[in-house]
Every structure is written in C-alpha cells, then in structure tokens.
N, C-alpha and C positions, 0 to 999 in steps of 0.2 A: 504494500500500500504506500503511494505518494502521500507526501506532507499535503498537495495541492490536489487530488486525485477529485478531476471532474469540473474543477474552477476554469472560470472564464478570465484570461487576464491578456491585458495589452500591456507589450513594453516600448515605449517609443526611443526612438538612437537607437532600436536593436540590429542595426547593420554591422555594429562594427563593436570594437571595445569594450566596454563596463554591458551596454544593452544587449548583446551580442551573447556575453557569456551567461547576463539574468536570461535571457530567449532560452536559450539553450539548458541552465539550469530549472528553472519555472516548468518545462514541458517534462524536463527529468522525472520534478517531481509529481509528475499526471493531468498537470494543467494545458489546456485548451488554448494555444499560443498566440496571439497574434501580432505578429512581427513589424513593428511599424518604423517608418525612415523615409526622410528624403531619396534618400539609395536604394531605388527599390531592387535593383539589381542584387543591391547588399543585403536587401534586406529577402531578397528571392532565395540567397545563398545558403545564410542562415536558416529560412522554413527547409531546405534540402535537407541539412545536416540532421537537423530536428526529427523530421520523416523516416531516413536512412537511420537513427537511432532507433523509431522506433514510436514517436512523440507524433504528434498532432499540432500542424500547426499553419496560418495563412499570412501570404507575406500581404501587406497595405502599404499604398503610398502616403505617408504625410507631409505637408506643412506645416510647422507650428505658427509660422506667421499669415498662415492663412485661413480664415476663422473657419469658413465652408468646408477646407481642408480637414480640419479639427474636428468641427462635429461629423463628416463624412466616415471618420477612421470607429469612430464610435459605433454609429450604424451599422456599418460593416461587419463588426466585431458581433455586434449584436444580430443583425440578419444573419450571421454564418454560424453563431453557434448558441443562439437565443438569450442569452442574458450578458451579463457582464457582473462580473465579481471583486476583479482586484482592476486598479488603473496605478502601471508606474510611469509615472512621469521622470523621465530620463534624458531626454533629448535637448539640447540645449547650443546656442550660437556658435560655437569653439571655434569658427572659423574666424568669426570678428573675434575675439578673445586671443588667436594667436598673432593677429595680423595688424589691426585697427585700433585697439583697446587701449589706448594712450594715457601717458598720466594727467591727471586731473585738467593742470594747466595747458595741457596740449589735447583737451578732449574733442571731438566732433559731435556735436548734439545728436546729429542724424546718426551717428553708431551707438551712441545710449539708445536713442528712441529705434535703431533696430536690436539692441540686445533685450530690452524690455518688452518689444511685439512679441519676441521670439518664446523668452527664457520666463518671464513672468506673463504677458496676455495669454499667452498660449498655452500655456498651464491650466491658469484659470477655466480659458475655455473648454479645457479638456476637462476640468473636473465639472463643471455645468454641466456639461453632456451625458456625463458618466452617470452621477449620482441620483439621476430619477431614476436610472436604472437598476441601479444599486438598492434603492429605498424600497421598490416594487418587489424585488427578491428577499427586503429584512433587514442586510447588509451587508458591507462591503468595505475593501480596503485599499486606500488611494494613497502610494508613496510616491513622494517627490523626491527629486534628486536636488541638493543642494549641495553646499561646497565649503571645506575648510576657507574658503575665500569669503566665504558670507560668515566667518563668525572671527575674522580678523583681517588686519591691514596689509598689505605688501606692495611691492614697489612697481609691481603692475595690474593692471586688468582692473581698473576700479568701476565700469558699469556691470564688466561679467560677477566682481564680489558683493557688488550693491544689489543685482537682482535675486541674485542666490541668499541673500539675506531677507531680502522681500519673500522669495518663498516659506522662509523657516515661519514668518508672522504669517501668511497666507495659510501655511500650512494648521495653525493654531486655529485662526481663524473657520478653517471650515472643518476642524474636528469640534470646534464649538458650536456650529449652527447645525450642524447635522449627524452627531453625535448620540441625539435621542433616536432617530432616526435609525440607526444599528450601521452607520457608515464612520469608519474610522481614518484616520488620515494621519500621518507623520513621516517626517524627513529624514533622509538619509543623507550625514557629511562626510562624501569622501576626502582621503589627505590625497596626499601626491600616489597616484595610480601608476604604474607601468604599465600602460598600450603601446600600441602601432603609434598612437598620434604623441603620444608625450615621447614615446622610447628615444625621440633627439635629443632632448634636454634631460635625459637621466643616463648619461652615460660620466665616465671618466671623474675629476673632480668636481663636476656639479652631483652625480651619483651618490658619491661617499659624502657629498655635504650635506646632504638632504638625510640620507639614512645616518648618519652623525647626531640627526638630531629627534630620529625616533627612538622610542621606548624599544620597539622590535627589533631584530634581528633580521629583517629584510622588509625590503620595501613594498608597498603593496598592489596585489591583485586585482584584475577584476572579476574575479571566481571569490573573493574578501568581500565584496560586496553585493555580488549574486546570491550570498549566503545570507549578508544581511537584508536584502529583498523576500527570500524566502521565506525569513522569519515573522518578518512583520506582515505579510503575506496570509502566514495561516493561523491556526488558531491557537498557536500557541501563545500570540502576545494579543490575544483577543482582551483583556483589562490593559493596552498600551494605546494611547490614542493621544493625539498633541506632542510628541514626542520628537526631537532629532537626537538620531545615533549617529556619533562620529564613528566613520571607519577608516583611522587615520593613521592606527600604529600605536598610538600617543602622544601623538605631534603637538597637542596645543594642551595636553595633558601637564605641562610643567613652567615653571620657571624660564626664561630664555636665559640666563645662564649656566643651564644645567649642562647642556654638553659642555662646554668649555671646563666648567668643574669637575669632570667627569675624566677628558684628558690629559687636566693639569695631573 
C-alpha cells in the first residue's frame, strides 16, 4: 500500500528538478499524477518514466502567468481522473531569478511585476481553482513551494525572495479560511538544492562554501524534498496545516558565525 494510494495530485515545474523527482515520487506512492510545466515535452518525459515504472500519470501544459492556463490544468486534472486531492504548487520564475533578478537599486519593475504574475498570482490562482474541489471531496492538501530566500536576505534575487515570502503569508492565509472546510495548506523551504539548473553554481569553492555552512553532511536533494511533499501530502500530518518546513540541511538553523567557529 502507497502512502498516496488512489489521491489525485498535480505537481507543477514537474518537468524537470525538485517537481520532477515529487512527479515521480507522488505516483511511487499510488497517487494519480498529473505532471504539469511549461515543458510539456519535459513534462511528456517524466509521465513516460512514471508509466514505465509502473504509476499513473498525464503530462498538462501550464502557464503560471496565465490565468486560463491555470485554471485549465485544474480541469484537466479533474476531467481525467474526477477529483482532485492534493495541489503542489512548485513551479516558479527561475528563469528571471537566474538572469534578470537585480539588486534592489538596479531593479526593473517589469521583472518584479513578472516574478509576482508568475511565482505569487499564479499560485493563488491555482489554489482558487483547486479548493472547490477539494471542499466537494471533504479535503484536501495544497503545498506551496517556497524558498530559504523568503525567510532571509542575500545579495541577490530580491523579487524571487520577496515573492516566496509572500507565499509563506498566502500560505497561512488560506489554511485559515479554508481550514474548517477539511483543506489544509502549508509551505515547503527548500535551502540550496543540487539540480540540473543550480549544479553550475554548486561546484568547486562555491560547493564547499555553501555545504560549510550546513548542519549536514551533504548538500541537498531533490528526492529531500519529494519526501517532504509526501509527507504533508498524506495523512500522516493531517493535525499540520499553516505550516513551512524548511528542507535546508540547517542552513538558517544557526548563528552565522557558526561555521567559522566551527573551523577555527
């Protein structure tokens, strides 16, 4: 018996990285998959793998910045396998965050006002859609992806760490109104992940700076927070709602002088 055996869940960014491996994880554990991305190639790839395992699962195109986009992948999810149960919200701007994402005094409004359609409206509108669904079946559990960037400062990406903070409150916010309801909702903070898309900047001395300053002994996964998807997923944190879990190692778990203390 799967932890998810029979649940209806979308994961959105499941083409590639951290969504990729919750897709692949989620249908592991018996759930009803549906694979959502921009990439729908990417995201065609991963329902393959899913299948050939063994799983159940339908690739969707989305757009997060495009509302009809949004509520369309819902539908979908819903016409194809009649309800909907879990919604994670995973997908998020990275592209303007590696590229655009400027310091403050070098911002461009137009890339805040596209990191916010994207990263916070389209969240939003994916949990509207979702949770009549959800409230119809009882309940239902809706994780957002948020970011060690939204619960501190750093020396870049400051609309990608403002919006991801915006969800951690978003996230509160709708496990408060819909709550009685039987629909739970809470955020998950990844730290620094090792993907395809970061593995540039986690090599060599930035690698060992970064793991220097975790609690762990290696850097993390995104199979680390497939797990943490899982959980809040089923019903074993069914009394856990308003919640973010950091899954970060311990990166923001300490003192910022501790590594230093640590190698004196």
């Amino acid at each position: 018996m799967g932890r998810l055996d029979d649940k209806i869940v979308i994961v959105t960014g499941a083409a590639s990285g951290i969504g990729a491996a919750t897709a692949r994880r989620v249908a592991a554990e018996g759930a009803r998959t549906v694979v959502a991305d921009l990439n729908l190639d990417g995201a065609k790839a991963v329902t393959e793998e899913i299948r050939a395992a063994g799983g159940v699962a339908t690739a969707v195109p989305v757009d997060l910045g495009d509302i009809d986009s949004v509520r369309a992948m819902v539908a979908t999810a819903v016409d194809t396998y009649g309800g909907l149960d879990v919604l994670h919200n995973n997908a998020a701007a990275t592209h303007l965050a590696a590229r655009k994402d400027l310091a403050v005094l070098e911002a461009d409004p137009a890339v805040w006002d596209d990191t916010m359609r994207i990263n916070l409206r389209g969240t939003m509108v994916a949990i509207q859609a979702a949770v009549p669904h959800m409230t119809a079946r009882g309940a239902g559990s809706i994780i957002n992806t948020s970011s060690g960037a939204g619960l501190a400062g750093d020396l870049r990406n400051p609309a990608y760490g403002a919006s991801k903070a915006a969800l951690i409150n978003l996230t509160q916010y709708v496990a408060t109104q819909y709550g009685k309801l039987g629909v739970r909702c809470n955020a998950i903070a990844p730290g620094f992940i090792v993907t395809p898309a970061s593995a540039g900047s986690a090599h060599g001395a930035i690698r060992e700076e970064m793991l220097r300053h975790h609690l762990t002994p290696r850097l993390g996964l995104p199979e680390d927070v497939a797990s943490a998807v899982v959980f809040l997923a089923s019903e074993e944190s069914a009394f856990i709602t308003g919640h973010t879990l950091r899954v970060d190692g311990g990166l923001l778990s300490h003192q910022p002088y501790v590594a230093d203390l640590r190698d004196a």
